[in-house]
SEZA-746319 format. One record per residue: x, y, z of N, C-alpha, C in turn; residue in one letter. Coordinates in pm, whole numbers, plus 50000, padded with zeros to 5 digits. Example, Ala and Ser with C-alpha at 12.3 -4.5 7.8 and 13.67 -1.06 7.14 Angstrom:
BEGIN
51319/49431/50780/51230/49550/50780/51320/49670/50780/A
51285/49775/50708/51367/49894/50714/51290/50003/50787/S
//
This chain:
BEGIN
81508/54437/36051/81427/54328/36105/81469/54194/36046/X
81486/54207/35904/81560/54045/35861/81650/54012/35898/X
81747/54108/35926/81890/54084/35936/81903/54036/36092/X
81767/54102/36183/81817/54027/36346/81724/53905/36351/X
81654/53874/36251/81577/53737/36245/81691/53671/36191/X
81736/53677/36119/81827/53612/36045/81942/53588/36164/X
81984/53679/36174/82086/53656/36345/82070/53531/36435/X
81928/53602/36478/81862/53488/36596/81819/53368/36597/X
81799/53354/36414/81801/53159/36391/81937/53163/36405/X
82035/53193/36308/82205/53158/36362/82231/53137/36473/X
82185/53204/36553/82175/53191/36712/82116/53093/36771/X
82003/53036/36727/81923/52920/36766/82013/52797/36711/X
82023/52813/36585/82095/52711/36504/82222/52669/36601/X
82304/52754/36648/82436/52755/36705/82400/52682/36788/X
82299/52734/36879/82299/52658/37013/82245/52501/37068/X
82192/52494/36903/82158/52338/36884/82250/52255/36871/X
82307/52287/36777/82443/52229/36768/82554/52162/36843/X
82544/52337/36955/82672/52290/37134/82551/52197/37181/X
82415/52197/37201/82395/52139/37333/82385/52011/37221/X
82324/51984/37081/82353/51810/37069/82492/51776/37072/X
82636/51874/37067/82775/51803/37066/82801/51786/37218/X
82731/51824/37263/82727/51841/37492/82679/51623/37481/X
82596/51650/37431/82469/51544/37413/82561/51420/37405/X
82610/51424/37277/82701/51357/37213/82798/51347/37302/X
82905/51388/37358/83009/51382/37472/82968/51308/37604/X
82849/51352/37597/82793/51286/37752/82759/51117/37697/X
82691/51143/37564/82693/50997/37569/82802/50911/37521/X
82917/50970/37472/83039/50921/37503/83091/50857/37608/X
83081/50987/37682/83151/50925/37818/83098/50824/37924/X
82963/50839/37918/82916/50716/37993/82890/50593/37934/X
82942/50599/37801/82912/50459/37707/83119/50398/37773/X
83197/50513/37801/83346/50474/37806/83304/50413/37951/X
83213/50504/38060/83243/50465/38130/83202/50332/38211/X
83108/50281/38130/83022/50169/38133/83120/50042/38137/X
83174/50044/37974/83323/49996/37915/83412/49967/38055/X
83499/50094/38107/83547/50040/38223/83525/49990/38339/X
83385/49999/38387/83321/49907/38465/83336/49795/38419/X
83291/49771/38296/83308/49635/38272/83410/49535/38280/X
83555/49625/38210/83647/49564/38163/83724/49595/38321/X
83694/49649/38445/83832/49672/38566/83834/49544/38628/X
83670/49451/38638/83711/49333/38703/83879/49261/38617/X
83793/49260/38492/83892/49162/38467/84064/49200/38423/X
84063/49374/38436/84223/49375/38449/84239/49375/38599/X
84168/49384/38621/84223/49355/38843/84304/49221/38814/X
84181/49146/38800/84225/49024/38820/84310/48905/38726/X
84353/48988/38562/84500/48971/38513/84634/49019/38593/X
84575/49131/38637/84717/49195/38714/84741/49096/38834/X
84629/49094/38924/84658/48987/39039/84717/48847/39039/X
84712/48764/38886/84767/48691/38827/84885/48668/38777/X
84934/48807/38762/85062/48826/38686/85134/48852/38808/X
85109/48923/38887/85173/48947/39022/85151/48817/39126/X
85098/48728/39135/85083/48605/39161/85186/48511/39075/X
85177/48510/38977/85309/48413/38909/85440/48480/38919/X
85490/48631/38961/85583/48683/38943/85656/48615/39116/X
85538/48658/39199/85592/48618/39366/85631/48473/39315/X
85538/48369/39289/85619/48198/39264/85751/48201/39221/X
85774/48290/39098/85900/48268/39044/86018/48303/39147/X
86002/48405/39201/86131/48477/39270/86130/48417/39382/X
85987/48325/39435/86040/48213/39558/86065/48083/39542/X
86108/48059/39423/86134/47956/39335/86263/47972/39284/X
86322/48083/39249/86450/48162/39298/86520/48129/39439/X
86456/48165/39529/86526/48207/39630/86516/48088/39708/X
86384/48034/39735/86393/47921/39831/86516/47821/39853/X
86594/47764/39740/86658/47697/39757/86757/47739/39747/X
86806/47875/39758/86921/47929/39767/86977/47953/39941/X
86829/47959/39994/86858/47963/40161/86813/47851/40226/X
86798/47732/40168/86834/47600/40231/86942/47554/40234/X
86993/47617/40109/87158/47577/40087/87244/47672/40200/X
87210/47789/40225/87291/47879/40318/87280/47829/40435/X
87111/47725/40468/87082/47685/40628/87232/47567/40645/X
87204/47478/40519/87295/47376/40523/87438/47397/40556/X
87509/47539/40503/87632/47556/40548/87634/47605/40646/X
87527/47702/40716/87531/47794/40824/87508/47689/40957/X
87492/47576/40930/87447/47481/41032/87590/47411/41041/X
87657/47365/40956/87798/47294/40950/87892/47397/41042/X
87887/47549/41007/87952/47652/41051/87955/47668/41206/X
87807/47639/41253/87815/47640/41390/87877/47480/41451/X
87873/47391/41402/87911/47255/41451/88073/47309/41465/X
88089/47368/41408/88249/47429/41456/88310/47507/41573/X
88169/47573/41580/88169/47661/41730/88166/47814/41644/X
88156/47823/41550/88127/47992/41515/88039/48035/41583/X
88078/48170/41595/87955/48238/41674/87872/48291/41532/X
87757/48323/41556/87630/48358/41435/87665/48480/41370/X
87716/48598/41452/87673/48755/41368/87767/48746/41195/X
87918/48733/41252/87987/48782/41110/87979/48670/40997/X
87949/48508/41022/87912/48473/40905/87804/48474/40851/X
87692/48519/40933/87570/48592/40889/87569/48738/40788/X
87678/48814/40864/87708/48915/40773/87788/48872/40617/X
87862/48816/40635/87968/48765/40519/87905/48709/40400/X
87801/48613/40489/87697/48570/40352/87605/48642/40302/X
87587/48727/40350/87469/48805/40334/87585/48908/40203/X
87630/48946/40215/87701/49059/40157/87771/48959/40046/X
87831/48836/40033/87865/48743/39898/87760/48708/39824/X
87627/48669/39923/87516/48629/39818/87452/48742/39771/X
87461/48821/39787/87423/48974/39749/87500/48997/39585/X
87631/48962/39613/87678/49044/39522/87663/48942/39388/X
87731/48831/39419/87798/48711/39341/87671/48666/39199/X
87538/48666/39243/87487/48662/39133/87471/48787/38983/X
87565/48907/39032/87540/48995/38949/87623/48957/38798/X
87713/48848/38839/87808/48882/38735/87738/48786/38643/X
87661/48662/38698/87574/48582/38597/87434/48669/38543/X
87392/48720/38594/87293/48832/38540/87332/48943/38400/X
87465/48954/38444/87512/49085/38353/87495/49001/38233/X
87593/48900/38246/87649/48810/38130/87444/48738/38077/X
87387/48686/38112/87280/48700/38076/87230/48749/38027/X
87192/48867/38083/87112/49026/37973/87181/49043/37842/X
87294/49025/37843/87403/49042/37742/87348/48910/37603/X
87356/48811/37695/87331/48685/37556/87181/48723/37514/X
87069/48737/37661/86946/48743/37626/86910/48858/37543/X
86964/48965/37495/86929/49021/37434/86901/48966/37230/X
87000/48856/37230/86949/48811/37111/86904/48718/37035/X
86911/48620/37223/86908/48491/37221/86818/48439/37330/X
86745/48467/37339/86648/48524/37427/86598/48392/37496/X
86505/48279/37441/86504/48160/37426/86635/48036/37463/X
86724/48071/37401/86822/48000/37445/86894/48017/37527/X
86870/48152/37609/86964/48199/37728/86882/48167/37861/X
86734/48154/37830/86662/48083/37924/86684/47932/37960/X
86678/47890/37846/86718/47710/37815/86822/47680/37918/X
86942/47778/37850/87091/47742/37904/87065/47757/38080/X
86983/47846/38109/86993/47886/38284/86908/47803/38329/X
86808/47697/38254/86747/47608/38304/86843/47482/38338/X
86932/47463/38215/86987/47351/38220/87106/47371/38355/X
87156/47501/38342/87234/47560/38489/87189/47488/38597/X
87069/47511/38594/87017/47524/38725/86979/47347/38738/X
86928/47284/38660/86929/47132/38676/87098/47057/38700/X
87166/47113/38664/87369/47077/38684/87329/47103/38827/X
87370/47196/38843/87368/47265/38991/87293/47143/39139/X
87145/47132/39087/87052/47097/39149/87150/46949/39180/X
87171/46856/39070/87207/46746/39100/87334/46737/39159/X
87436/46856/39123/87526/46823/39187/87546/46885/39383/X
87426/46967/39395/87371/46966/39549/87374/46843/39573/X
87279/46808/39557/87238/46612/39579/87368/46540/39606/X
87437/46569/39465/87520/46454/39537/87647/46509/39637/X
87697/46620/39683/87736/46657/39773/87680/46638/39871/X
87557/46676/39913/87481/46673/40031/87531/46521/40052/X
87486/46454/39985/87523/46255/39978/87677/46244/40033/X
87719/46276/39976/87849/46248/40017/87935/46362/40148/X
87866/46421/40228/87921/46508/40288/88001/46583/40276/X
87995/46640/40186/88129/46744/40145/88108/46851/40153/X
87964/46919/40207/87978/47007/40328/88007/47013/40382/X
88044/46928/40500/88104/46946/40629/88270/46968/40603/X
88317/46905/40478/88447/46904/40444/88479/47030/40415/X
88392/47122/40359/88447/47236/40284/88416/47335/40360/X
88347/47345/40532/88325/47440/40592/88462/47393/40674/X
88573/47311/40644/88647/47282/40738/88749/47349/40700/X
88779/47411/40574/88871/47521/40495/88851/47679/40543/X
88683/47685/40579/88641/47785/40597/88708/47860/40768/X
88756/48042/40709/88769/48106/40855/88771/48254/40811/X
88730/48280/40906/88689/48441/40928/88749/48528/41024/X
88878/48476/41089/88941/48544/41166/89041/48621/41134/X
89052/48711/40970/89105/48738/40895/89009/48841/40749/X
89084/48950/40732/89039/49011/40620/89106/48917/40501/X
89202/48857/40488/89255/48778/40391/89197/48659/40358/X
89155/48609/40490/89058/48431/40510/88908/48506/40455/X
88883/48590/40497/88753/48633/40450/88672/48602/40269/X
88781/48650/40212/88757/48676/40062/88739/48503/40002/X
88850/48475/40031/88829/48281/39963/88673/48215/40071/X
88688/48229/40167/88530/48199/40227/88450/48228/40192/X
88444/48379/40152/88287/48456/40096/88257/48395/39953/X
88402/48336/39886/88351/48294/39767/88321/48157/39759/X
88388/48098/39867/88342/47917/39865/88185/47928/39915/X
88157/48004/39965/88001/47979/40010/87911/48053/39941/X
87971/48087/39793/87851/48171/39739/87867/48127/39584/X
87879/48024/39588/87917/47970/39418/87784/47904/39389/X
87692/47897/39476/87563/47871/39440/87490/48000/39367/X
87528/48104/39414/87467/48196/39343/87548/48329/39254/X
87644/48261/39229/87715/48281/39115/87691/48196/38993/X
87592/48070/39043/87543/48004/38933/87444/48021/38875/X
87336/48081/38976/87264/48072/38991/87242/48236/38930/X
87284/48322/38877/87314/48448/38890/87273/48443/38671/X
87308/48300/38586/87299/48382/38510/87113/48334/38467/X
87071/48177/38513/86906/48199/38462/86838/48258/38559/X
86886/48357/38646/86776/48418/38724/86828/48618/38605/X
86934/48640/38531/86917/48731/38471/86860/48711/38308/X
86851/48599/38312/86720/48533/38185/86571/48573/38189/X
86604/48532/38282/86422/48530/38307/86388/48671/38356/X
86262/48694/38349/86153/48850/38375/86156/48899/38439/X
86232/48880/38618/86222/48866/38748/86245/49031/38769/X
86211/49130/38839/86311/49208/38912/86397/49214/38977/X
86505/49208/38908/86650/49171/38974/86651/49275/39109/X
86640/49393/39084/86654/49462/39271/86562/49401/39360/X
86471/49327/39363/86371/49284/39413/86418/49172/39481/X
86484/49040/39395/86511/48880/39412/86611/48950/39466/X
86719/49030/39465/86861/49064/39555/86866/49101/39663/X
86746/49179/39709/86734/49210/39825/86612/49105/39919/X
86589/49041/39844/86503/48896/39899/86657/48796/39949/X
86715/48752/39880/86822/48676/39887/86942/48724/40027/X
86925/48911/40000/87007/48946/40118/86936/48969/40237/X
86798/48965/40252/86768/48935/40368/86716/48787/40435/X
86695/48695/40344/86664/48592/40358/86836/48492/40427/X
86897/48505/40330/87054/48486/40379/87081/48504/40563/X
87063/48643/40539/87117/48703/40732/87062/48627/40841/X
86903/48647/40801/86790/48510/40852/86860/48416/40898/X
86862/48308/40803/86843/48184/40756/87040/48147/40827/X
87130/48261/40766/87286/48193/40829/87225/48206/40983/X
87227/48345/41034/87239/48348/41177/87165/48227/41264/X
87071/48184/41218/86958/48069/41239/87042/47943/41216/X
87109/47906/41116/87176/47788/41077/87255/47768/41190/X
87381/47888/41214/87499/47872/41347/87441/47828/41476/X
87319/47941/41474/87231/47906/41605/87226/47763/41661/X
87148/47745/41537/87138/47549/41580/87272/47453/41575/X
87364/47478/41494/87477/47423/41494/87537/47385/41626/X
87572/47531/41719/87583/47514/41801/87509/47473/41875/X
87353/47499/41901/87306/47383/42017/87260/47296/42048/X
87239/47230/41918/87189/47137/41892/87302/47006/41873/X
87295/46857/41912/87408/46812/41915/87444/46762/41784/X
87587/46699/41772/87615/46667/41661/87561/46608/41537/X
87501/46490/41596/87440/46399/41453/87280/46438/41395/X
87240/46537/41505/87129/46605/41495/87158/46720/41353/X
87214/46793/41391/87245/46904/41319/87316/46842/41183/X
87382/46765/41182/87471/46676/41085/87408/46645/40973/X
87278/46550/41028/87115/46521/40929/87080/46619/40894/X
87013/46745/40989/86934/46855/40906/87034/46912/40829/X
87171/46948/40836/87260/47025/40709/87266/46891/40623/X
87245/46767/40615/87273/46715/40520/87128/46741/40419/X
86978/46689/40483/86852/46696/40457/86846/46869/40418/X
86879/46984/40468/86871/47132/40393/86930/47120/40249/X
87070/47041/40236/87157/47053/40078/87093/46941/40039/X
87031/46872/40021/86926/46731/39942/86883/46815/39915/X
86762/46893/39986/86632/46943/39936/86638/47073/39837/X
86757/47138/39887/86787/47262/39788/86854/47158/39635/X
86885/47092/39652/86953/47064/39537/86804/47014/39439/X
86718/46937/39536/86585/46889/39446/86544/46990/39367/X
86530/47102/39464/86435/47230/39392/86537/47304/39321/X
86629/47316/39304/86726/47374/39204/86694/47308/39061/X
86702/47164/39105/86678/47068/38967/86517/47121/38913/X
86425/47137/39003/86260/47135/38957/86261/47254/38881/X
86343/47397/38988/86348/47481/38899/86405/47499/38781/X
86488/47444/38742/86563/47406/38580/86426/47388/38484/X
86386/47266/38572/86304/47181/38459/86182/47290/38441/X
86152/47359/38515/86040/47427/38477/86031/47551/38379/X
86169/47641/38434/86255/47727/38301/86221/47653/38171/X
86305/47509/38153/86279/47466/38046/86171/47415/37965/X
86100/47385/38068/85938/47368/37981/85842/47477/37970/X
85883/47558/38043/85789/47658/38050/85859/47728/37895/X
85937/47719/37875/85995/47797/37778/85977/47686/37599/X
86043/47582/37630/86023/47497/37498/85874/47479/37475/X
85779/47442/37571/85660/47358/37600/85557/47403/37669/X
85531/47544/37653/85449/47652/37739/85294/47547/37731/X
85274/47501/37650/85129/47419/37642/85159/47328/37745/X
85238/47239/37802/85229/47142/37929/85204/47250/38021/X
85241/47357/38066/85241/47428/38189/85106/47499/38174/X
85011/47510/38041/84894/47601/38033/84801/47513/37969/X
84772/47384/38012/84704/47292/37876/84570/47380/37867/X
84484/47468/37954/84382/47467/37927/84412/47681/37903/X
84546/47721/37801/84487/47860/37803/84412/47866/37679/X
84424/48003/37645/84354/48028/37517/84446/48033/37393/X
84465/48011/37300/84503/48004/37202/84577/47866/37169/X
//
């Protein structure tokens, strides 16, 4: 008789125990799950932020890389090209040509991290101004006059005269955070767009018409090439001008 009294508190005892550690778990979990109610607004809406500044950057990237393609793809048709293969040609140079400034990038940025941003800012402000002053001086129209495609041999020196924008452009876009498969396949479809569209109007549109907008496309890419420099660079030396009101 003692020994199954004795049992059956052990037994009672035991079962106090599971149901207050039950007790305990439950109020765990709805104290966690309270917690993530609380805290999902506000990682929603860091993430939506971060993915919001990531889209600016890579069209801040790209935008002025296909004003510059409208600008030649518009000179191209004032020649009488037809649209498909220098649509293709650019599409497949601007594709490739920024990889080799990317590689070389990742390479410095790995230890220089800061200054390999700097340097692709300052890239990209060279670049910007010297759009400008080409566009100014027409030397688009001069250098699509070298350009021909009636040839696998003419091909290769063309694909590279019209893609030295983003061979420049190739090493502060592998600086910066961007998803490079992402901005490459933005660039190669934006390109196909934007040439086949350029010839389009070249051709039907008349001369001094088309003449202005390829001059006004290489101005404006060259502006935003320069803005984008400057912003690499402050965003990077001077993160407080671009955030005066964050936290810390």
């Amino acid at each position: 008789m003692a020994a199954s009294a004795r049992g059956e508190a052990q037994y009672t005892e035991r079962r106090a125990l599971a149901q207050g550690s039950t007790a305990a778990l439950n109020e765990r979990f709805t104290s966690a799950s309270v917690r993530l109610e609380t805290q999902l607004p506000e990682i929603c809406e860091t993430a939506d932020g971060a993915s919001d500044q990531m889209s600016l950057k890579i069209a801040a990237f790209v935008f002025p890389l296909g004003l510059d393609t409208l600008a030649l793809a518009i000179a191209l048709g004032l020649r009488g090209f037809r649209p498909w293969r220098p649509a293709l040609i650019f599409s497949a140079f601007e594709g490739v040509m920024p990889l080799f400034g990317i590689g070389l990038a990742r390479l410095v940025s790995r230890r220089f991290e800061t200054a390999a941003v700097v340097t692709g800012g300052i890239i990209l402000v060279g670049l910007g101004i010297y759009s400008v002053r080409e566009a100014f001086r027409g030397e688009k129209e001069k250098e699509v006059e070298r350009i021909s495609f009636s040839s696998l041999r003419s091909i290769l020196p063309a694909g590279l005269a019209i893609s030295t924008d983003e061979l420049a452009i190739g090493f502060p876009l592998g600086a910066s955070d961007l998803p490079i498969p992402v901005v490459l396949i933005t660039i190669v479809c934006q390109t196909l767009i934007l040439a086949y569209f350029g010839v389009i109007v070249g051709n039907r549109v008349r001369s001094g018409l088309a003449q202005n907008a390829s001059r006004y496309a290489g101005i404006s890419a060259g502006i935003v090439f320069a803005l984008v420099g400057l912003w690499l660079i402050v965003e990077r030396v001077v993160p407080h001008l671009l955030h005066p009101f964050g936290s810390g």
